[in-house]
Every structure is written in C-alpha cells, then in structure tokens.
N, C-alpha and C positions, 0 to 999 in steps of 0.2 A: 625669696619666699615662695613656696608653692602656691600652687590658685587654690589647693584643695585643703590648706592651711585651715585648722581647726581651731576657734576657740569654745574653749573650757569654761562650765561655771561647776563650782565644786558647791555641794550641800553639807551643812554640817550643822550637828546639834551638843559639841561638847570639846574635848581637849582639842581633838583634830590632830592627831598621829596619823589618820590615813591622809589626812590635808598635807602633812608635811612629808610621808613618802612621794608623793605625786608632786610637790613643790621641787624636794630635794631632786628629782631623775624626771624633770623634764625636758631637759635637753634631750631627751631620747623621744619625746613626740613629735609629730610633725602637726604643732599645736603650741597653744601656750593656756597657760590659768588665768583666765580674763576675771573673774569674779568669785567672789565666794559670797554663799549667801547661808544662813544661820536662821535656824527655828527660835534661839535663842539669846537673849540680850548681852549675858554675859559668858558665853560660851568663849573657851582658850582660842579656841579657833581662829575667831575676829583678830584675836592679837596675833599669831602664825601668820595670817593674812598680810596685817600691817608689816607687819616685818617683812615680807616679802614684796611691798609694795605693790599688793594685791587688792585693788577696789573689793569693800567687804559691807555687806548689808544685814541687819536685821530685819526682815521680811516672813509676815506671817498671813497675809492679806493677799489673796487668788489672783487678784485683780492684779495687783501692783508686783505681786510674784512675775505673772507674764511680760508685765510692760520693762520689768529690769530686761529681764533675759533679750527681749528683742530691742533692747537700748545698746545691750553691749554684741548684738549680731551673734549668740550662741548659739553652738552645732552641736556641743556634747554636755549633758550634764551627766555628775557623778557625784552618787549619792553616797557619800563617807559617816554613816553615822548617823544619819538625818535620819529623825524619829519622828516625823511627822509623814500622815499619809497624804499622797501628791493628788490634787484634782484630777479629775478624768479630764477634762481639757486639755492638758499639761501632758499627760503620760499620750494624750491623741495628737495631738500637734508635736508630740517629740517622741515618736513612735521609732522602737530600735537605735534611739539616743539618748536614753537614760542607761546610765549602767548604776548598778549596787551592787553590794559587799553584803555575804553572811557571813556568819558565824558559825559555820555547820556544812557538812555536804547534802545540799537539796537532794532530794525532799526529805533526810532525816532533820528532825528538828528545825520547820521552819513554817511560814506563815502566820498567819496572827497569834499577836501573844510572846513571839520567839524574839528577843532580841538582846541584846545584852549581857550582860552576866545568866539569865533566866535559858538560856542556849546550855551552857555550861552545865549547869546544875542538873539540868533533864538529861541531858549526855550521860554525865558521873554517875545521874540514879540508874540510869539504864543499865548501865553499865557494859558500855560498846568500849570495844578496841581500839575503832581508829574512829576522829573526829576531823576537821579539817575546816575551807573556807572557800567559798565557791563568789565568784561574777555572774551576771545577769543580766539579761536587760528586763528592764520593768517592762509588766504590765497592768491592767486593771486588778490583779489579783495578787495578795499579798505573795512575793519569795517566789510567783510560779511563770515568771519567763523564762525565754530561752538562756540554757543555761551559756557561758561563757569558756568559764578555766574556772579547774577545780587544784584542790590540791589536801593530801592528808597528812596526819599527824596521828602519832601512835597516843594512846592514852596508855598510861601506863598506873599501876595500881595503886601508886604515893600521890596519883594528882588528886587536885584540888577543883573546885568550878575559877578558882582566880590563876592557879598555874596553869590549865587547861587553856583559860583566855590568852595567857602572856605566850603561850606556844604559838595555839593560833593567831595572833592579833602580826607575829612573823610571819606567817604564811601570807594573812590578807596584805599587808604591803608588798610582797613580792605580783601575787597575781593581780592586782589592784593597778600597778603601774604597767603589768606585763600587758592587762586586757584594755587600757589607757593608750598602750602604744599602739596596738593592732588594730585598732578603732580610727586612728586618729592619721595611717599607715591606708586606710581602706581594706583592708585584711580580713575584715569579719562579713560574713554574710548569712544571713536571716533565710532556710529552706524549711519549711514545712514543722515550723517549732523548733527545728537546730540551728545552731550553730557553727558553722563551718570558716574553717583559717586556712585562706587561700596561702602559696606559697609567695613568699617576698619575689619582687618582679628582677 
C-alpha cells in the first residue's frame, strides 16, 4: 500500500448513483471509500454504503461532522449530491480536499439556488446548446472553486429538464471518478485558482 494512500469520505444527500460510480471503479484510486456520511436519515445512499461494507453515518451536527472525518483519518472528501452547505471550518481545514459535482458547466448555471433538476430547467429555458458537468474544489463560495474536469453534452430540442439530467448525470460519473483518481494519484495541483494535471510519473 502506498504511504500516500488516500482515504475517502463520500457526502451524500439522496439515491447516491455518484456514490455507486465511485464504489463501482475504485480500484482505479490509489484510495479506498472509508465513510459515507448523509445530510439525510433515509437517504438510498446509507444503503449503497451498507452494501458495500462502507461505515455510513447520518450526521448533521458541525461538531460531530468534524470529529467523524478525523476518527476515520480522511484526506478527500467528495461531495455526491450533498445538499447541505459545509461550515467554513470544514471547507478551511480541508482546503483543496473537497471535490463536488455540478450539474452544469461553471459558471453557466451555478451557485446558490442551482442544484438539481432546477440546473436543467434554467438550461432548457435558456435555451443553450450544450450543457454538461464540471468538478471542483470547494470553496467558501457556492459552485466557484477551482475548476477540475469539465465535460459536455449537446441539448438537443426534444429534451426535457429530466432527459437533460439523465444525459448528464453520465457525464458526472465518468468525470467524478476521473477527478477522484487524479486526486488521489497526486496529479492535481492548485496555481493561482487553476487547476493543473501534472503528467502520470
């Protein structure tokens, strides 16, 4: 096992589909999913977890947020969904080790308000061409760190705000494991609000 061996606490607030791309392909980190932790009590996710034999918590409490993460020695958190906004302590002490998932290519459609199917719907009104699903790392400020991996998706004029999801919701598991591995790889480096992906050694 590497000494630089990462573990993973995954955030989730609902079915958890990007919980189970990052379950199903992580034998490709140099990492494992040490914990999942849920904004909510009966969220799919918890059970994705169990079934994966993945220590899972309902935790909604600042305090007791922090004291899991440094019980299970977490390096990465990855925020899949999780609908709650993270304490500034949190996003400080785990500064360029938070990654999230949009729904959208920053900074079209993003920041407060944007999340969900409500992504979609403002896309469709717009009525843009290409839509797509970007990585990040958190910062103090809703959707506006450094960006990660982007990737699009053509809208085409029969979609829907729920077929527009189901297009994208394939993109975010591809770049979601993709920026999971190059994190976790040492690969990613934080310059002056970029992000830059050093070549594999």
């Amino acid at each position: 096992m590497s000494s630089n061996f990462k573990r993973i606490a995954v955030f989730i607030s609902g079915s958890g589909t990007n919980l189970q791309a990052l379950i199903d392909h992580q034998d490709q980190f140099n990492g494992e999913i040490a914990l999942v932790i849920s904004s909510k009590c009966d969220a799919y996710g918890l059970e994705r977890a169990k079934q994966a034999n993945i220590p899972a918590y309902h935790v909604t409490d600042h305090a007791s947020l922090l004291e899991t993460l440094a019980k299970y020695d977490i390096s990465l958190i990855v925020l899949a969904g999780y609908l709650k906004i993270l304490p500034e302590s949190l996003v400080q002490r785990y500064e360029n080790q938070i990654i999230n998932i949009h729904p959208s290519l920053i900074p079209s459609f993003s920041g407060k308000g944007y999340y969900g199917l409500k992504v979609h719907e403002s896309a469709i009104a717009r009525g843009v061409k290409i839509s797509g699903a970007t990585t990040h790392f958190v910062n103090e400020e809703a959707d506006a760190g450094p960006i990660i991996l982007q990737e699009a998706v053509l809208v085409e004029e029969m979609d829907t705000p729920e077929t527009l999801q189901a297009k994208v919701l394939d993109v975010e598991h591809a770049i979601l494991v993709q920026s999971v591995k190059l994190f976790t790889l040492n690969r990613l480096v934080v310059q002056n609000h970029r992000v830059l992906i050093r070549r594999s050694e």
